[in-house]
N, C-alpha and C positions, 0 to 999 in steps of 0.2 A: 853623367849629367851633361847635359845638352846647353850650354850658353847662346843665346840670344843678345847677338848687339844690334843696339836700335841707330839708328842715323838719324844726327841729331840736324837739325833746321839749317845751322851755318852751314853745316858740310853737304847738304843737299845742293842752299844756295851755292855755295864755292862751286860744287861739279856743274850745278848749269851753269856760271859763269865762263868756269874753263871752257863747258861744251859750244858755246855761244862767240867763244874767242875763236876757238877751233874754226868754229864755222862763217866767220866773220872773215878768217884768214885766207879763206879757200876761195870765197867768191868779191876778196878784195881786186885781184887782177881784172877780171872785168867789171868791175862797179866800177874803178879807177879810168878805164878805155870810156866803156857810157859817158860818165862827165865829162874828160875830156871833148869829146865829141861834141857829145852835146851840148856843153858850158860852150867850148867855141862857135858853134850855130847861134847859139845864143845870144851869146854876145856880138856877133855880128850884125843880126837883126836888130838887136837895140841903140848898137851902134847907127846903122842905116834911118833907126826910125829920128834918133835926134841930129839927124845929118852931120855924121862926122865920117858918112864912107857913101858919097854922093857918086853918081855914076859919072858924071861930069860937075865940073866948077870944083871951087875950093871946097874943103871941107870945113860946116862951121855950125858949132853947137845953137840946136835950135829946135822947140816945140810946135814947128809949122808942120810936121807930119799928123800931127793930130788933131791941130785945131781947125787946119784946112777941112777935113771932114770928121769933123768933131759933130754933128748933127748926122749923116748918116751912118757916123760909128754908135754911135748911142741907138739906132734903133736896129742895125745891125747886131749889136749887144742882146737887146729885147729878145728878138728874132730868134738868136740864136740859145739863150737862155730858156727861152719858152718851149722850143723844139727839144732842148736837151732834156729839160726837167719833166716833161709833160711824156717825153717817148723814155726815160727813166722809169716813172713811177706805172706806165703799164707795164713795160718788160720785169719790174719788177712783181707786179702783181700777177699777170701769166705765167712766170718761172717759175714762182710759188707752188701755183695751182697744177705746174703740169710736174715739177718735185711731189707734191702732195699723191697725185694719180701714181705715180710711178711707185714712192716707197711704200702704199698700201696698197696697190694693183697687185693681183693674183698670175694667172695666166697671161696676161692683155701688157705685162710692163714694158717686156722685150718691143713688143710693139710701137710701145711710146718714146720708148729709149731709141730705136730704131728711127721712127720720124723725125726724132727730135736732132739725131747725130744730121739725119740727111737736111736739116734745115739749117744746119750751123755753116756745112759746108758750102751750102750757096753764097758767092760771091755779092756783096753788098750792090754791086752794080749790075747783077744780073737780074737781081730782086728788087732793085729801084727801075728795072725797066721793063718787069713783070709787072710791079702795082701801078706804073704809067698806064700799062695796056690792060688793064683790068676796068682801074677807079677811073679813066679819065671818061669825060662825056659822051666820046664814040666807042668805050671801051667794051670788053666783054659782057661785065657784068651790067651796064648799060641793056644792052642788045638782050641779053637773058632776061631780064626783067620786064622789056618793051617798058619803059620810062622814056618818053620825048626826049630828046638832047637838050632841047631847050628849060625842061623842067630837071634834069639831072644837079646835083648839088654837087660846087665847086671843090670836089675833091683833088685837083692835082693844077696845081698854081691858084687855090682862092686866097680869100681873104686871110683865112686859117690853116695853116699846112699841115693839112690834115694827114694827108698820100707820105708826107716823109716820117709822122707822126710813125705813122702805122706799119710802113716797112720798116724802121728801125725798131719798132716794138716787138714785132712776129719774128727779126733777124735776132735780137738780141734777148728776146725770152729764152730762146734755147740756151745759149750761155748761162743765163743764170740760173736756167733750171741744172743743165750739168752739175755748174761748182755747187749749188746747193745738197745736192743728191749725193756727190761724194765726198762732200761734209758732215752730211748729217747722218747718211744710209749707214757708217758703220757703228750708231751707236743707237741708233733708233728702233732698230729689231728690238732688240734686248727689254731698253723702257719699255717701248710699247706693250710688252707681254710685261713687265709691270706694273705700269700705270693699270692694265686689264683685269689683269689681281686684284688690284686693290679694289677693283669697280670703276674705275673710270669710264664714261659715253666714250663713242668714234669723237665727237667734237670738242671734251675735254680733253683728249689725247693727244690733239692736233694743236690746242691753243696750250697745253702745261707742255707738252715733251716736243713736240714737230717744231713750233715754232722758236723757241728758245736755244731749240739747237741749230736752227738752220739762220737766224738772225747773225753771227759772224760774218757767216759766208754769202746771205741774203745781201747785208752791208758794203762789205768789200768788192761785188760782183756791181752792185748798184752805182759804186765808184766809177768801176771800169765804165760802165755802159755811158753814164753821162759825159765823161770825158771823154771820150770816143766820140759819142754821140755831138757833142760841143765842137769836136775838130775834124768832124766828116764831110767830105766835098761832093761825093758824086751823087749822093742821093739828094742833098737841096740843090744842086746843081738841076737835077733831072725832075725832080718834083715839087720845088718849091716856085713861087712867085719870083716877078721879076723887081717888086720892090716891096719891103728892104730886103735885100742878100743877108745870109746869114754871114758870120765874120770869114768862115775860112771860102765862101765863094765873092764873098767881096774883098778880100786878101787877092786871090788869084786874077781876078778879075783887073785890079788896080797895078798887079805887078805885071802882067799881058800887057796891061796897057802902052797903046804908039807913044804918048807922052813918059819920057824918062823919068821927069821929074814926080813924077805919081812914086817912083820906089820908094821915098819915105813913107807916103802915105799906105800905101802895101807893108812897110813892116812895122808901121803904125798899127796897124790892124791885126797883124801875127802875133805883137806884143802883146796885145789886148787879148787875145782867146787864150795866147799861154798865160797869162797872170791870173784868168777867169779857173785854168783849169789846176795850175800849181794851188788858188785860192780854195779850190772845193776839195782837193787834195789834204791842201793844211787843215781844213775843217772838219771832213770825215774820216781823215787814219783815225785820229782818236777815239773816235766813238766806234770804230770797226774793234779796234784793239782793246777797251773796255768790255764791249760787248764780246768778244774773246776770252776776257779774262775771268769774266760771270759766270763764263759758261759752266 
């Protein structure tokens, strides 16, 4: 007679505990180097921003880094919040769409997957000076269309930064189409010849099994893109207006500056986009990790 022992719940919990220590252990050495590091940059900057590491004069605690432009931090904030959130929620809805092509694409995926590696790979700053020469008023697509210059709408420095909008959407679709695809793709064959069985449409397929699996990874990649997207220079540098800067080309901008005493005001402003970016960090791990743990 053949005995069967069952593994009871603690002893499950106990082995991932152990397993999680294990692995907690492994990648303690460089988690510890990171903060280091980085705690120290850190804390330099925040130092610099309430002037206690002045480049000249005494050193002496004080909120003049921020109040001194405390009016064009606040709309450098907007600026930069609105560029993040806005080239977010298309890269995330492109990523989706070109995951969705890919895990149900027949012959055509290799294709997609192909375009898509080749679009990851282009350098942010070769592609912010591609959609320069494209969208601006004397630009390609200008010329191709025979639109007047003067009737062309202000896609690269208007009112609405449209040109950074869109190169950061089209550069960072591709990422989150990857991480979504190799999240979801190895469990989504399977459902889907499930959900098929049972009679499920193509379009119930896509909102009960596609999406619910690919929401982790969907989450998680939306993170990256906006904090990125929050602390990226060369492409509002190159396509955005010249007022307001967003925070990190009005950081570099103020720390450039012939006047010294502008470095508070420069890490005034560095403070600000990392508190913005640790802020959306501490807001969406948990909802990545819930939505992880649904799955």
């Amino acid at each position: 007679m053949t005995h069967v022992q069952s593994t009871s719940p603690e002893t499950r919990d106990g082995r991932r505990a152990t397993e999680a220590l294990g692995g907690a252990r492994l990648v303690a050495p460089a988690v510890l180097l990171v903060l280091v590091v980085t705690g120290t940059a850190l804390g330099a900057v925040v130092a610099t921003s309430l002037g206690l590491l002045p480049l000249v004069g005494q050193p002496r605690l004080s909120v003049d880094g921020f109040t001194v432009v405390a009016g064009d931090l606040r709309a450098a904030t907007q600026e930069s919040l609105l560029i993040a959130a806005t080239a977010t929620l298309f890269a995330a809805v492109i990523g989706l769409a070109i995951a969705t092509v890919v895990l149900r694409a027949g012959r055509g995926r290799r294709i997609v997957i192909v375009l898509t590696v080749v679009v990851l790979t282009v350098p942010h700053l070769v592609g912010a000076a591609a959609t320069g020469l494209l969208l601006s008023d004397v630009g390609l697509l200008q010329r191709w269309t025979g639109i007047p210059a003067t009737s062309w709408p202000e896609l690269v420095g208007g009112r609405w930064p449209w040109a950074t909008v869109l190169e950061l959407a089209w550069k960072e679709s591709s990422f989150v189409a990857l991480v979504v695809i190799a999240s979801a793709g190895r469990h989504y064959a399977d459902l889907r010849e499930v959900a098929a069985v049972l009679g499920a449409a193509p379009r119930a397929q896509w909102r009960r099994v596609l999406l619910p699996l690919s929401a982790p990874a969907l989450a998680s990649a939306s993170l990256i893109v906006f904090v990125y997207s929050l602390g990226t220079y060369e492409v509002a540098r190159l396509l955005g207006r010249a007022y307001p800067d967003p925070l990190p080309v009005m950081a570099y901008r103020l720390f450039t500056d012939i006047d010294v005493a502008a470095r508070p005001q420069a890490a005034a402003t560095a403070v600000v986009a990392t508190g913005l970016a640790l802020l959306s960090a501490v807001i969406c791990l948990p909802l990545a990790r819930r939505l992880g743990a649904d799955r």
